[in-house]
N, C-alpha and C positions, 0 to 999 in steps of 0.2 A: 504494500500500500504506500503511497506515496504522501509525503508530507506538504500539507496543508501550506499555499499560501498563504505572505501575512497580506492583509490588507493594504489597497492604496500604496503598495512601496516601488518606487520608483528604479529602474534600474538604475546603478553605480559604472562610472567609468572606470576604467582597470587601473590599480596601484601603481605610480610609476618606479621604474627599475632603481632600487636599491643603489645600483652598479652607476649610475647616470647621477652625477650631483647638481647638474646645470637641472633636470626636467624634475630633481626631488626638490630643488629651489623652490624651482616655478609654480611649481604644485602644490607644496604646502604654504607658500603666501598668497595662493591661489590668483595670482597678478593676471593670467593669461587663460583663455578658455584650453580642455586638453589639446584641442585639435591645431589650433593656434601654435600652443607650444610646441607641440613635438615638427611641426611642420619648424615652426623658428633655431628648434636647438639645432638639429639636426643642419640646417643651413649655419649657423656662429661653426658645429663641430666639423663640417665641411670646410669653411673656409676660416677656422677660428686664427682668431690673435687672440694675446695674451691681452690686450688693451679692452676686446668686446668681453671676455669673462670676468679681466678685473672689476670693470664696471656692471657686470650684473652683481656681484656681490655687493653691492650697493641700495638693489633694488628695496623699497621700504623707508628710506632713510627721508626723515622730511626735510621738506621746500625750507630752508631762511635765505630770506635777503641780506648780500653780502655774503652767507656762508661758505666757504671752503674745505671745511673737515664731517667725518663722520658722527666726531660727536657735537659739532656746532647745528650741523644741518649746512645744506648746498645751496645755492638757487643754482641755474642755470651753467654760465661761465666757471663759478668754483667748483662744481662736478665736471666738467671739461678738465678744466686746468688740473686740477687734484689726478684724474685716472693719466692723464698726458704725463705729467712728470713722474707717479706710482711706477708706471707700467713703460715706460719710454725714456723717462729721464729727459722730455723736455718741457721745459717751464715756457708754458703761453700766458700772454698779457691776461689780465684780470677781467676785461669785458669783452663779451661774446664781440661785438663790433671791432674791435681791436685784435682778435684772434682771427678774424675774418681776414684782416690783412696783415700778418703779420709774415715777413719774408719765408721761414720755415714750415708753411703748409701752402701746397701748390693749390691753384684753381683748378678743377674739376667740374663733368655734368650731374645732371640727377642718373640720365644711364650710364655713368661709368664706376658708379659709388659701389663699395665694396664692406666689408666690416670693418670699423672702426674709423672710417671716415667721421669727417664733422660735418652735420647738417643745421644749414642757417634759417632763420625763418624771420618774417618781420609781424612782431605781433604788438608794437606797441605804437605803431606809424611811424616807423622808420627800420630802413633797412637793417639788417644783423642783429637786430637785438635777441632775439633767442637763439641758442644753440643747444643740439645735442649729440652724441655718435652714434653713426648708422650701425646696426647690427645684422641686416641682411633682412631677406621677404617684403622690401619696402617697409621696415619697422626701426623705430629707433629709440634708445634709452636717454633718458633727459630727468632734468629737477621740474616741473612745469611753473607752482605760480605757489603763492601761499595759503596753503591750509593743505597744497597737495604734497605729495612722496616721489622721490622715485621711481619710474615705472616707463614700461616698452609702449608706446603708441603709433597706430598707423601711418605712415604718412600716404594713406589712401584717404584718409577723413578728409572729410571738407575743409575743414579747418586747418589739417595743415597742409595739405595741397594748395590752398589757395594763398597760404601765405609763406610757402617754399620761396627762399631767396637766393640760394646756392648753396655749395659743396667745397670742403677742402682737405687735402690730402698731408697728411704730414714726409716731410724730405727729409727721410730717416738718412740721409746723407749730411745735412744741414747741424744734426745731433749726434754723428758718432764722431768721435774723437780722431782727428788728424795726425796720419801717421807722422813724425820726427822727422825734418828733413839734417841734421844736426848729424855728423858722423864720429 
């Protein structure tokens, strides 16, 4: 005999792998739908950097203005700058419009953006003013505004499709260390 449905219970999506710590992240702060994620990790594990996983460890950490650290809280630019020097060793100017031009990340399109690229956006009427790193599936990791967290958002949404301002690449040549010409 077979055991008795429980009532009204909804099926459950499948546990994520133990063995995968990027999608037991994603899972348990519950930031992403399943299907979302596993489609997103798998695209960072395909073409991961160390820059697009440093900054998901981040993911949760609230929005402050002017913040730059983890236990201060981020806005925008100081989670830029914080995972660029964490994970790269190089230190960008302090505002998102200032990193926009800053000699050591090249210009770039929306289709040549890769993970860990920087994605600009104009959200406060004027160009550059928000940034975040592109992580890949047209998604990117960002501090948004205040009262909000850390978190992956589409840049298929109206919202930031529309207010997409460009892309830049860091010139990881620009930040390693020059060889000794000195004999």
């Amino acid at each position: 005999m077979a055991a008795p449905e429980a009532p009204n219970e909804a099926p459950t999506a499948a546990p994520a792998s133990t063995g995968d710590p990027v999608m037991k992240l994603l899972t348990e702060r519950k930031l992403l739908k399943p299907l979302e994620s596993s489609a997103l990790v798998q695209s960072v594990r395909d073409t991961a950097s160390e820059l697009v996983m440093s900054a998901m460890n981040f993911l949760g950490v609230p929005y402050r203005r002017g913040g730059s650290s983890e236990e201060a809280g981020f806005d925008c630019s100081g989670f830029t700058r914080h995972i660029f020097e964490m994970s790269l060793g190089l230190v960008l100017p302090r505002r998102a419009d200032e990193q926009a031009s800053t000699g050591i990340l090249q210009k770039i399109t929306r289709e040549e953006l890769k993970p860990g690229d920087l994605v600009f956006f104009n959200t406060m009427r004027r160009t550059f003013s928000h940034v975040g790193i592109y992580v890949g599936d047209d998604k990117f990791i960002h501090s948004p505004r205040a009262g909000g967290e850390v978190r992956i958002e589409s840049m298929r949404e109206a919202y930031w499709s529309r207010r997409f301002t460009g892309a830049r690449r860091a010139d990881l040549s620009a930040a390693a260390p020059q060889p000794s010409l000195s004999k």
